[in-house]
C-alpha positions, 0 to 999 in steps of 0.5 A: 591490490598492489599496495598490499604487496609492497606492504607486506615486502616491506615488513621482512622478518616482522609479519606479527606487526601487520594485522592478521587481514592484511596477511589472509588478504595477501594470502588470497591474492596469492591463492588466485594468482597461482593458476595464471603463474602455473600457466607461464612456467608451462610456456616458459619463463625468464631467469627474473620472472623465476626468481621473482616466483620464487621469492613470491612463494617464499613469502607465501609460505612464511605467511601461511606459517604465521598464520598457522602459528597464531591458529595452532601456535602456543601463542595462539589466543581466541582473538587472534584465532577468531580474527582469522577465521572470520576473514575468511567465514565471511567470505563463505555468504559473498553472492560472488562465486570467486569470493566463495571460491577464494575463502574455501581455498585459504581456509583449506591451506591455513588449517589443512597444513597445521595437521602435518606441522604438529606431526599428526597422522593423516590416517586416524581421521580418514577411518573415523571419517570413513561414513561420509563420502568419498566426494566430501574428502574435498572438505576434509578442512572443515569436516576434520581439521577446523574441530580440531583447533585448540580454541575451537570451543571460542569459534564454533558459534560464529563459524555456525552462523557463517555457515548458516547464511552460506547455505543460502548462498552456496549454489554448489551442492557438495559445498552444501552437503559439507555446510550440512554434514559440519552444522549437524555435528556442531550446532550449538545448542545452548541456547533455544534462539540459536537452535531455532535459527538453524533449525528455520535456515535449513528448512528454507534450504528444503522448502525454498530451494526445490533445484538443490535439493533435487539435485542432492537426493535425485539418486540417493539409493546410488549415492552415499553422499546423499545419504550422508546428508539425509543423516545430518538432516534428520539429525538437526530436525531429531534435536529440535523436536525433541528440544521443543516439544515439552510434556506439561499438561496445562501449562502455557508454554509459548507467547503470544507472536505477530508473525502469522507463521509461528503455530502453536502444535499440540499432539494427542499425548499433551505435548505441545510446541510453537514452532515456524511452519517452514520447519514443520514442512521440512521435516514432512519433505524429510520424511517423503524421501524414505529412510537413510540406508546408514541407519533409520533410528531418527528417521522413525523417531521422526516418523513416529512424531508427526504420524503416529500409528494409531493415533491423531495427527497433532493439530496446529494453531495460529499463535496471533489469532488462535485459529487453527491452521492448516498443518499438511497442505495440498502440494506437501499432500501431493509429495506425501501420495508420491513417497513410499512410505506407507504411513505417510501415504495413508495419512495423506489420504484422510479426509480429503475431499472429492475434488481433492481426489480428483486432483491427485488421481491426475498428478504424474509421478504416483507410485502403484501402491499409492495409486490403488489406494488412490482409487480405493478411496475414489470407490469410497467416496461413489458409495458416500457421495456419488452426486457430488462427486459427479458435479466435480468431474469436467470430463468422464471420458478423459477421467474413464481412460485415466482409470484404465491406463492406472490399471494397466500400470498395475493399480488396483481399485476404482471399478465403482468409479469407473462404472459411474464414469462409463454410465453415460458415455456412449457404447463401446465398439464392441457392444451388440445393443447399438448396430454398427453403422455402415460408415463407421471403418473398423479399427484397425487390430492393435488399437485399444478399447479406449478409442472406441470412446471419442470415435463419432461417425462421419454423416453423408448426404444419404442419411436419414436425418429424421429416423436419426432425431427419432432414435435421439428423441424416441416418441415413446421410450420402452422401459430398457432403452438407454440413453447411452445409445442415442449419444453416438447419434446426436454427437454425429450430428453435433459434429456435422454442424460444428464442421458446416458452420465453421466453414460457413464462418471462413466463408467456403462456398462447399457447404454439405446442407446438413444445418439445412436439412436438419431444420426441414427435418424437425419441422416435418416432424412437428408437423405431423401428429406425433409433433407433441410426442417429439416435443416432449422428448426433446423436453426430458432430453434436453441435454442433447436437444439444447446443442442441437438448437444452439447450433442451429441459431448460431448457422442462422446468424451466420447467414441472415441474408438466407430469409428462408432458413431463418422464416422456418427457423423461427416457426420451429421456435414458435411451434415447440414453444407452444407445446412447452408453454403448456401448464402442464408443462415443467419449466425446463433449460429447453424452453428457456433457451429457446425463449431467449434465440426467440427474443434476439430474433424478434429483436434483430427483425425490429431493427431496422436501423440504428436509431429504431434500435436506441428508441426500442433500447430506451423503451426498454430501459424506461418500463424495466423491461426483460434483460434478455430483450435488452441484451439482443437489442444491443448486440443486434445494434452492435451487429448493424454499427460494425456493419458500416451501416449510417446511423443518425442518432441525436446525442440525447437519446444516446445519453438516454440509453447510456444512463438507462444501461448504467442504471440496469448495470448492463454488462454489455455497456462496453461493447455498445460504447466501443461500437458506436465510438468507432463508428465514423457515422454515429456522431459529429467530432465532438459527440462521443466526448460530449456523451462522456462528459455529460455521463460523468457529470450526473455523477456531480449532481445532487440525488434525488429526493426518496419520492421521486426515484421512482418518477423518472429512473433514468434521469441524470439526477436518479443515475449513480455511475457506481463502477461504471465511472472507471470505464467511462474516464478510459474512453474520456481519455482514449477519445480525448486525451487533453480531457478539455480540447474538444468540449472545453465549456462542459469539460471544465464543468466536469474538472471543476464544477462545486457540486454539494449534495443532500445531507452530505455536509460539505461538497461532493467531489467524484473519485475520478476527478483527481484522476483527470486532473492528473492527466490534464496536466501531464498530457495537455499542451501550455496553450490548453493549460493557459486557457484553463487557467484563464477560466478560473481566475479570468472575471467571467469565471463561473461562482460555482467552481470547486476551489479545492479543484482549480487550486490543485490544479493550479499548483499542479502546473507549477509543479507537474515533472515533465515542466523540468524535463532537460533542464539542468536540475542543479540550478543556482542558488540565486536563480529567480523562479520561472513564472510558470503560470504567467497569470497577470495582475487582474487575475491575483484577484480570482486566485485570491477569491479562490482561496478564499472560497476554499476556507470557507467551504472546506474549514469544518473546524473553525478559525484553525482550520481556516488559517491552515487551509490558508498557509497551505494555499500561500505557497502558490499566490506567493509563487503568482506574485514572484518578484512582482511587488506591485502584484502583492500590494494589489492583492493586500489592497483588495484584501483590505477593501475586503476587511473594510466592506465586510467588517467582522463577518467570517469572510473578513475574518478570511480575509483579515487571516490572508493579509496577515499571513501575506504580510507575515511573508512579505513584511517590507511590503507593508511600511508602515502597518495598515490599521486593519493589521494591528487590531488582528489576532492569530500572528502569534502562532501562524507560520513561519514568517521571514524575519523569525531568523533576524528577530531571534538574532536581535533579542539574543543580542539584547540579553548578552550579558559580556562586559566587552566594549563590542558586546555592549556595542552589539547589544545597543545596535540590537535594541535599536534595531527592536525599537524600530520593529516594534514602531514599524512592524509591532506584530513581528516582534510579538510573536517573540514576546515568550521568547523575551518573557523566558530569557528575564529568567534566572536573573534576580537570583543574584546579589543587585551589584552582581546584578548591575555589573552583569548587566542584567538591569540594563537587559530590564530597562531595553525589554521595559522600554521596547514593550512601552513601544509596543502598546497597546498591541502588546496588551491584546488577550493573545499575548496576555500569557507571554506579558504575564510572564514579563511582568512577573520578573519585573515584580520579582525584580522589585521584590529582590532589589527593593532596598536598592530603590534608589538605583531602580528609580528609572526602571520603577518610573517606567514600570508605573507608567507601563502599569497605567497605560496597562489598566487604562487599555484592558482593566479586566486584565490588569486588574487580574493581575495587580490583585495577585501581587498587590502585596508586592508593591505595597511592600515596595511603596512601604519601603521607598516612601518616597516612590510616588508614582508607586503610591499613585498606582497602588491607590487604584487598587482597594485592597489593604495591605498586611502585615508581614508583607515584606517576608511574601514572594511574588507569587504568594498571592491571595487565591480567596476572593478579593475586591477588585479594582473599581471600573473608571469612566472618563469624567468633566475635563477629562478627569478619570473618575473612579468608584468608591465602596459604600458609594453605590459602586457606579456614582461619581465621587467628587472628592475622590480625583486622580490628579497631580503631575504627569509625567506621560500622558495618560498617568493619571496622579492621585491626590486625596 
């Protein structure tokens, strides 16, 4: 930063008036300069380039001399101090490795040189620090001289938390040692929270960073700064165990937490703790390294806390659900097995499981001492459970020579295992109860015993086969022969037949015959009269006789063209199965096995093509026949499909033995389905995606009553594709991936078909069809997008389409990313939007029907959710409609036919919600409002309409109150411009009647000249006259609360002002008339109304006798006025039952005819008229 420079050079002799960052900035600069300046004095330098060396460390020391001063100074204070050093501090967690490096440089030359500068001995600390390291001198500025400061105490908690986040970023492991060391000498304990956050930091520093902490204490018994570090270690965790844990019996000394890694930790003493698992970790890793050399006293405490000589273990719980938690994992069991300490060993060792054992008796780096006890516990666990214990081992030899390589290491124990390992593995070399074969070579001197083991012998065309089945399969087996020693036998002719039938499988000409032979051998034997005998000891040793077998079916299967190898093996298949299927017999792996080589062979011999397969594959399926059958049918049509054999095979019966296979969850259905699609013979262009299509169909059909499952199990309708529809949609995509370019009429059913199911309330949609829609519209052409969109909204469309479905994908076509690939995305703020869809005029109708289609299949709640369904949808018939307005004034002419046809049913009512939310979007369209519109409800609280911002503006306008020449100018333009909405477009402005109810408010508080040179009246007299021109929408039953409102500040207006009648004549005129036009439109309403506050106006007509038109209203009301009414407010009305305005009924000529008490209610009184003058028509004047 050059400017720094100059700022600091500009300010000689007055550094105190800079901030203290700009001199530790200054000074960092400096300190990463000095290596570059060293170089150029070595090359040599010019007299100017000295001179400016040296006027740059003149500054530097005048800097680091202010900077001392305000740390060690008299003048120092705590914010000074606290300013510099968290320059720096904060320097220390940077993820660059030159900051870091930088701030420990400054830190070192501001408190390093204030030692010298109060005249301080250098050598006192080097004997007080002479415990640590000699490679932590390097740090001697934080380890001695920081504590030193004289306002230490103020900066010791920040330059711990400083520290603390150091550490995580710190990838040198001195600099770490030294975080430690300091952090361990002046943690700040006063408060728990602190002491925790330390204690969870440095257990991540163990636990997380495995390579540091290798790399610390990887030669701890040669390294004293490793030793040092274990000390701090120990030292923290010593602390906080002793600060966590308490001694209170039966007390509740945690709180409940949402972390799942807090456990609540009680020990066998009742002490108890909640502290984070990491920590608890840690501590255990501690303690695997073994004690320090310096002294041991924390690291027995230590020892003695968390396993304890003869005592329990502390358990652990989960502090969120109170279960208990595992304290001592397997890989944390592990370190414990690898360390000396043999209190840790032991307690690793308890209770483990065989599997467990078998695991860690594998793991490297296992002391000898830990290792017999290892094996010790092994031995234990032959003598428990010997069977369990056997199930666990994978391989016995590998597990044998394990044992004896640990014992040659030195290891003790594990004989009792190690004879369970050795019990049924084949002879040693040196055992005298097996002869040695001729062939076998002699080992050669120096190998070991073990090798004896894996060692199998090399079989030759001399070899008597039979005598070899008869020593694995005696005919009658003596009391002392042992299964061992027929091992060696059958493992040699196992690896004879593994060898010939992986050349037969790379196809080598040199086959030795052995697969051949072995086969003519077995028959001879069957065939003789000890066949049965042999049978029966093939049965009992069927752990060697079922290799043998399989080997023999998989050489037959290599070589199906060999006829006579695979005749004699089916007639040995044949020959044992008849001795097995005696009732005498156990059902056993053998018989089994050879049950299923029998049935693939059977069924490979029936196929004789392709189609034969599928006819016996449906066969199958239709009568559940045996899985087994089933499954070596389909790998033999697999077989014969990737052969290149010619197949003709309708597409329905393929469909036929899909839906079967699903059905059966077959988990063969992928192979089938990749063998046959990739057969170019199987079927036309078109079939595999029509099989698909029609398959994920069935899955939109309706299911099946409970009485006819049973009839037909493989029809579409009893299929539920259930998981099998993913892999069904992967091949639809792989083999067509437009989804609708192949099979468009049945592709499009599939995407866009309406399908509803028994008992489901409402339309059944697949799971996978969004999925498909998604690729349609990411990976297919505009051409195919354009078809399909032609389809939906053309006048062929089908009356079963999915309106949910085409209407997403409509809006998806608009909005899918790749339609604004390589445009530029900062468009103009006039630019006219593309018309993407390019549906014409014809065709806003199907979208309009869609729409409609869709509230009503899909609106559970009612007119609600109808109305949301259709303000969610306008976006998209608005955005068909673009710049087009005789597009709108078609689709509003349809929609009004709609209303015109279908009256008051729900689909008009639909239709009655989508013009007006039309209209609420597009009002110019529709001057002057149709009829339909003006008797229809639900625009008060719809969406958001475009004229909202300009009617707003207008009312708040016409309730300014300023008495300028301009305001009063603006306020007659805006009640103008409500005038006319009000003729023109009525709903508009109701949808702001509360908005003009709310501001009549805080009006009539004042004095009435206050009121009249405010303006207020005049603000009456417009809102009066534009609700006049608002009849009689304004008295419809959804705006009955907003009119309320606006009729209770004009009571309140007559109330206050009644005195000044005289001024009010106009107001009260209009107001009677509003009144009359009021009761003559809703008299329920109205009359509701006027009964509440009829003390009102009976006050008023009492003081203006001469308000007439008054008098006339309040005649229509039978309720007798009271004394002491002038004193009641306007909200003080009567809540008991009062007699109610009597209905009317138009009379001769007109005249208004009204009931009268004790006249029956509903006769006409002829001497009771209304009559008199009227001032506007239809106020009726009374005369008595």
């Amino acid at each position: 930063m050059p400017w720094l420079a100059d700022l600091v050079q500009s300010s000689e002799g007055s550094l105190d008036v800079l901030p203290v960052q700009c001199l530790c900035e200054f000074l960092l600069h400096d300190a990463a300069d000095e290596p570059a300046s060293a170089e150029e004095e070595e090359e040599g330098e010019s007299k100017e380039q000295k001179a400016k060396k040296r006027q740059r460390q003149q500054k530097q020391r005048q800097l680091l001399g202010r900077l001392q001063d305000l740390l060690l100074g008299p003048r120092a204070d705590e914010q000074t101090t606290c300013e510099v050093l968290d320059y720096f501090l904060r320097r220390l967690g940077s993820s660059q490795v030159a900051s870091r490096v930088l701030a420990m440089k400054g830190l070192s030359l501001v408190l390093s040189e204030g030692s010298l500068r109060d005249g301080e001995d250098k050598d006192p600390p080097l004997e007080e620090d002479s415990g640590d390291s000699d490679t932590l001198q390097g740090y001697q500025w934080l380890l001695r001289d920081l504590p030193r400061l004289p306002l230490f105490d103020s900066v010791k908690t920040s330059t711990a938390l400083a520290l603390q986040q150091a550490i995580h970023m710190e990838t040198d492991p001195q600099t770490i040692s030294a975080y430690l060391v300091y952090l361990s000498q002046h943690t700040p304990a006063e408060e728990q929270g602190q002491h925790s956050d330390l204690a969870l930091d440095v257990a991540r520093l163990i636990v997380e960073r495995s390579t540091v902490m290798s790399h610390l204490f990887s030669k701890r018994s040669r390294s004293p700064e490793s030793d040092a570090v274990l000390l701090a270690l120990l030292s923290i965790f010593s602390r906080y165990v002793q600060r966590m844990r308490t001694s209170k019996e039966g007390e509740e000394v945690y709180s409940w937490s949402e972390s799942q890694d807090q456990v609540f930790l009680r020990w066998s003493s009742g002490e108890t703790a909640t502290m984070h698992i990491l920590v608890v970790h840690a501590m255990v890793i501690l303690l695997t390294l073994g004690p320090p050399r310096a002294g041991d006293g924390e690291f027995r405490a230590l020892l003695d806390i968390w396993f304890p000589e003869k005592k329990p273990l502390p358990t652990a719980f989960l502090v969120d659900t109170s279960e208990e938690a595992l304290l001592l994992p397997d890989w944390l069991k592990l370190r414990m097995i690898r360390s000396e300490v043999p209190r840790l060993v032991d307690a690793a060792l308890q209770d483990l499981e065989p599997q467990q054992l078998l695991l860690f008796v594998q793991s490297f780096g296992i002391p000898v001492s830990s290792m017999s006890k290892l094996l010790q516990y092994l031995d234990q666990a032959v003598a428990h459970d010997p069977q369990t214990l056997e199930q666990n081992i994978m391989d016995k030899n590998y597990m044998a020579h394990l044992v004896e390589v640990q014992h040659e290491r030195g290891a003790s124990g594990g004989q009792t295992f190690h004879s369970l390992l050795t019990a049924s593995l084949p002879a040693r070399r040196d055992s005298t109860e097996v002869p040695k074969p001729k062939s076998s070579p002699e080992p050669p001197p120096g190998q070991g015993r073990t090798r004896a083991v894996t060692q199998v012998r090399a079989l030759g065309p001399e070899d008597d086969l039979a005598g070899m089945l008869l020593q694995i399969f005696p005919l009658s087996p003596g009391p002392r022969w042992q299964g061992s020693s027929a091992r060696p036998v059958a493992l040699a002719l196992q690896q004879a037949l593994g060898q010939e039938l992986a050349r037969v499988r790379q196809g080598s000409p040199e086959v030795t015959g052995i697969a051949v032979r072995l086969l003519q051998a077995i028959a001879t034997l069957l065939s003789s009269p000890h066949g049965g005998a042999l049978v029966m000891s093939m049965h009992r040793h069927h752990f060697l006789a079922c290799p043998l077998m399989r080997q023999l079916c998989q050489y037959q299967r290599c070589v199906p063209q060999d006829t006579g190898f695979s005749s004699l093996f089916l007639k040995v298949l044949m020959q044992i199965l008849q001795w097995l299927d005696s009732p005498a017999v156990e059902a056993g792996p053998l018989q089994a096995q050879l049950k299923l080589f029998a049935a693939q062979y059977s069924a490979r011999r029936r196929i004789s093509d392709v189609r034969s397969g599928f006819l016996h594959l449906a066969e199958s399926l239709s009568f559940r026949g045996d899985p087994e059958v089933v499954s070596s049918t389909i790998r033999a049509v697999v077989a014969t499909l990737r052969s290149g054999e010619g197949c003709d095979v309708e597409p329905e019966l393929v469909s036929k033995v899909l839906r079967g296979l699903v059905q059966a969850r077959s988990p063969h259905l992928e192979e089938l389905l990749a063998a046959l699609f990739s057969s170019p013979s199987a079927f036309p262009a078109s079939g595999p995606v029509a099989v698909v299509s029609a398959l994920l169909l069935q899955e939109e059909e309706e299911p099946p009553a409970a009485g006819k499952q049973d009839a037909d199990s493989c029809s579409p309708e009893a299929v539920r594709l259930g998981a099998c529809s993913g892999l069904l949609v992967d091949w639809l995509e792989m083999l067509d991936p437009e989804v609708v370019s192949s099979c468009p009429d049945l592709q499009q059913r599939l995407l866009f078909s309406r399908s509803k199911g028994k008992g489901h309330p409402g339309p059944q949609v697949p799971s996978f069809r969004p999925y498909l829609l998604a690729l349609l519209t990411h990976q297919s052409n505009w051409s195919t997008l354009h078809q399909c969109i032609r389809v939906l909204l053309g006048k062929s469309r089908e009356q079963r389409l999915d309106p949910s479905a085409s209407l997403d994908f409509l809006w998806a076509c608009i909005h899918v990313p790749r339609i604004w690939q390589g445009r530029d995305q900062r468009t103009p703020q006039k630019r006219r939007e593309e018309l993407v869809l390019r549906v014409q005029a014809p065709e806003l109708i199907g979208l309009v029907e869609l729409i409609l289609a869709e509230a009503e299949t899909r609106s559970q709640d009612g007119d609600t959710g109808a109305c949301s369904l259709l303000q969610a949808r306008l976006p998209l018939l608005l955005s068909c409609c673009r710049s087009d307005d005789e597009s709108i004034r078609k689709v509003t002419a349809h929609l009004t036919s709609c209303i015109q046809q279908r009256g008051d049913s729900a689909l008009g009512k639909r239709c009655r919600d989508l013009l007006v939310q039309l209209y609420l979007q597009r009002p110019e369209l529709r001057v002057p409002v149709p009829e339909v519109l003006l008797h229809s409800e639900g625009a008060a609280g719809s969406s958001v309409c475009k004229l909202d911002g300009l009617i707003h503006r207008f009312i708040t306008l016409l309730a300014d109150t300023s008495d300028s020449r301009a305001s009063e100018n603006r306020v007659a333009d805006a009640n103008m411009a409500c005038r006319k909405l009000a003729v023109a477009h009525p709903l508009l402005l109701l949808r702001h009647l509360p908005m003009v109810a709310a501001l009549l408010h805080g009006r009539t508080h004042l004095n009435f000249q206050e009121f009249r040179q405010q303006n207020h009246l005049t603000f009456f007299l417009h809102v009066l006259g534009v609700l006049e021109l608002l009849q009689p929408q304004v008295f419809q039953s959804e705006h009955q609360g907003a009119l309320w409102d606006c009729l209770l500040s004009f009571i309140r207006l007559l109330l206050n002002y009644r005195k000044s009648s005289r001024h009010l004549a106009p107001f009260i005129s209009k107001f009677v008339h509003f009144t009359h036009k009021y009761i003559t439109c809703n008299p329920p309403a109205a009359v509701a109304f006027l009964q509440k506050h009829s003390d009102v106006l009976h006050d008023l007509s009492f003081d203006s006798s001469d308000l007439v038109m008054l008098k006339s209203l309040l005649a229509g009301l039978s309720l007798p006025s009271r004394a002491g009414r002038a004193d009641r407010g306007p909200d003080e009305g009567g809540d008991g039952e009062q007699p109610g305005l009597l209905p009317g009924r138009e009379g001769a000529a007109g005249q208004t005819v009204l009931g009268v008490p004790g006249n029956g209610g509903n006769q006409p009184c002829p001497s009771v008229c209304i009559l008199g003058s009227r001032p506007h028509p239809g106020t009726l004047m009374p005369r008595w």
